[in-house]
N, C-alpha and C positions, 0 to 999 in steps of 0.2 A: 192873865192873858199871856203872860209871857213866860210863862211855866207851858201851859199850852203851847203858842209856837216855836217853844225849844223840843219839847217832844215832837209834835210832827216833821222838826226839821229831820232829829235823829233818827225819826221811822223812815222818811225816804230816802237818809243818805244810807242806811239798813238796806233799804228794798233796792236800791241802784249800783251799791256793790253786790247783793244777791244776784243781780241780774248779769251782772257784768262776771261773777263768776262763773256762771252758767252759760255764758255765750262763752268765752274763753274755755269751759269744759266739753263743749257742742264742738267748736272749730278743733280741739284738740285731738277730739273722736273724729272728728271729721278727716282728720292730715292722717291718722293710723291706720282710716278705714282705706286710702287712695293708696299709701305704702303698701297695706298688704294687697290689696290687690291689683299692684304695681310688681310686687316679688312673685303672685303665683304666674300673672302673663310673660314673667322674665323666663319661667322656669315652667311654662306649659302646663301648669296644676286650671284646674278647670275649680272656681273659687264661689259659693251658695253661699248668702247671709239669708236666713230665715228670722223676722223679727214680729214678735208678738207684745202684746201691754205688760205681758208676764215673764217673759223669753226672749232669751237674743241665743242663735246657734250659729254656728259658723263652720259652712262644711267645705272642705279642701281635698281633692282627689286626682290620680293619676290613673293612669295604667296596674290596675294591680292591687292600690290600698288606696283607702278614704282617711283623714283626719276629720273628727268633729269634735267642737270643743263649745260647749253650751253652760249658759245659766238661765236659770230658772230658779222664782218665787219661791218662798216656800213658806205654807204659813202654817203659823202658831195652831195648834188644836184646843190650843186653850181657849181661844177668842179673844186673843190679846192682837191678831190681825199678823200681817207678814214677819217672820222674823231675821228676814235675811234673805240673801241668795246661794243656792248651790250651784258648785261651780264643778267641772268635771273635764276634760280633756281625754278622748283616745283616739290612738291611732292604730289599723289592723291593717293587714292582708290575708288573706284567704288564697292566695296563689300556691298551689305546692312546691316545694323543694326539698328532694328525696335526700342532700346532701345536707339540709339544715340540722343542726345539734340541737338536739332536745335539754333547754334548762329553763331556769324564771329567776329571774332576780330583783330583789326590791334596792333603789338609792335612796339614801336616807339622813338627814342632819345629825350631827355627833357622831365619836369616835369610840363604837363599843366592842373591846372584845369577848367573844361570843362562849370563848374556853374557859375564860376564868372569873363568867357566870356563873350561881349556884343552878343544878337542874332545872329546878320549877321554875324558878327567871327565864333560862334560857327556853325551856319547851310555851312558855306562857305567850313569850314576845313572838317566836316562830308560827304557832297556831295562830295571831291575828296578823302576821303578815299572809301566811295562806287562805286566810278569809278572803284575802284581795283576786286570790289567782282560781286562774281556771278550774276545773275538775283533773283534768288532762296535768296538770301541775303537780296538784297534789299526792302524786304516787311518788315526784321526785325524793329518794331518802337520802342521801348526800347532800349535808348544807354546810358550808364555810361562808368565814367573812372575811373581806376583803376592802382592808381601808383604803382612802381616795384623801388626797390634797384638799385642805381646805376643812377641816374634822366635819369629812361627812363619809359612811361604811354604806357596804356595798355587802349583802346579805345573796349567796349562790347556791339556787338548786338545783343537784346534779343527779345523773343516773348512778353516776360511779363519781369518787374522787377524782377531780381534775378532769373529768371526762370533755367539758366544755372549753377547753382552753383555747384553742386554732378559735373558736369563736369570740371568746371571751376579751382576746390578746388587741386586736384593734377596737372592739367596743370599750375598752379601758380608756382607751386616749379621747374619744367621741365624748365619752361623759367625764371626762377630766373639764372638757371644754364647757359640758353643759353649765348653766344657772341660772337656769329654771326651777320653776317650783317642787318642792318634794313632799310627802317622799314621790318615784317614781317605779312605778312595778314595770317590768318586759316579761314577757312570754316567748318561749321559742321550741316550736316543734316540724314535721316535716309539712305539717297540714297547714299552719298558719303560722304567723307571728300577732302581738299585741306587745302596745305601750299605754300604759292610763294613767294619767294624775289625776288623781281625786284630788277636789277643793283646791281645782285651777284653774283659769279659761283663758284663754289664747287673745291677746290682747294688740300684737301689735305680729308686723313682719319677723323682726328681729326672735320674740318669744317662739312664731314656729318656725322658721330655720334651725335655731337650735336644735329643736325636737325631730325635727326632719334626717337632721345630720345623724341624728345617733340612730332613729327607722330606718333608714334606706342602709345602713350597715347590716342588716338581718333578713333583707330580699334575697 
C-alpha cells in the first residue's frame, strides 16, 4: 500500500509540473505573440497569424514586400507518424528598381576560404548553395568569399568581380548586426529582391527586426 501511494503521489507531482510547464510555455507564447504585434503596429506592417492543428504562419507586410515565416508538420512516410517540423522564413518584394544590382549571396556559420579549396570541394559546396537561389541567379559567374565577424562567411554572386560593391558595402554592416538563423540566402535583381532562411521561423519581434533591417536595405 505504500509502495502504491508513493507512486501515485510521484505521478501527480509528474502531471502538475507537466502542467505548470505548459502554462508557463502558453503565457510565454503568449507575451511574444502581443510583442510582435506590438512592433508591427509601431511600424505600420499590417501583421496575419494563420494557425492550423498542423501549421502556425505568420505573415508580416508593407507597401511593397510581405514576410512569411511558417511551420508545418511533417511526417514520416515510413508510418512511424510526425517526425518534426519544417520551419522556413521569407522575405520578397516584387516592386521594380531599375537601379537595383544584380547579385545573391548565401551567410553562413564558419570561416571558409573558398581559394584554397581543392576544385571539386569548391564547385561541390557552390552547386548546393545555388540549389537555394532562383533561376535568375544562377547565370551569376563571379563568386567570392567574404568573411564576417564572429567565424561566420559570406559566399557572393556577381555579374562581374566586385560588380556589386555600392550594394554590398552597407549590407555588410546590416548583417554584421544580424544573429539570426543561418545559413541565410538574398537575391537581388531589378525585378525583385528575396531573403529565405530555411529551417527557421520567426519567433518573436526582436528575430524579425533583425531580418527586416537587413530587407529594407535592398528596396
Amino acid at each position: 500500500m505504500d509502495d502504491l501511494m508513493l507512486s501515485l503521489y510521484v505521478l501527480l507531482v509528474a502531471l502538475l509540473l507537466a502542467v505548470l510547464i505548459f502554462l508557463l510555455m502558453r503565457r510565454a507564447a503568449s507575451r511574444r505573440e502581443e510583442a510582435l504585434a506590438a512592433y508591427c503596429a509601431q511600424n505600420g506592417y499590417r501583421l496575419t497569424t494563420l494557425r492550423e492543428a498542423t501549421a502556425l504562419e505568420i505573415r508580416i507586410e508593407a507597401d511593397g514586400w510581405q514576410l512569411i515565416s511558417s511551420m508545418r508538420a511533417q511526417h514520416n512516410s515510413s508510418g512511424s507518424g510526425n517526425s518534426g517540423w519544417r520551419r522556413e522564413t521569407e522575405w520578397f518584394c516584387t516592386k521594380e528598381n531599375p537601379l537595383r544590382q544584380t547579385f545573391a549571396l548565401q551567410l553562413s556559420e564558419g570561416a571558409a576560404d573558398f581559394d584554397r579549396l581543392p576544385s571539386w570541394v569548391r564547385d561541390a559546396a557552390l552547386s548546393a548553395v545555388r540549389r537555394w537561389l532562383g533561376d535568375e541567379m544562377k547565370s551569376l559567374d563571379s563568386v567570392r568569399a567574404v568573411p564576417f565577424s564572429g567565424a561566420r562567411t559570406s559566399v557572393v554572386f556577381e555579374t562581374a568581380p566586385h560588380a556589386a560593391d555600392a550594394a554590398l558595402e552597407p549590407l555588410r554592416f546590416a548583417l554584421q548586426g544580424y544573429h539570426g538563423a543561418l545559413p541565410l540566402y538574398l537575391e537581388s535583381s531589378s525585378a525583385r529582391v528575396r531573403l529565405h532562411v530555411p529551417g527557421a521561423a520567426i519567433n518573436s519581434a526582436e528575430e524579425a527586426d533583425q531580418l527586416l533591417r537587413v530587407a529594407r536595405l535592398l528596396l
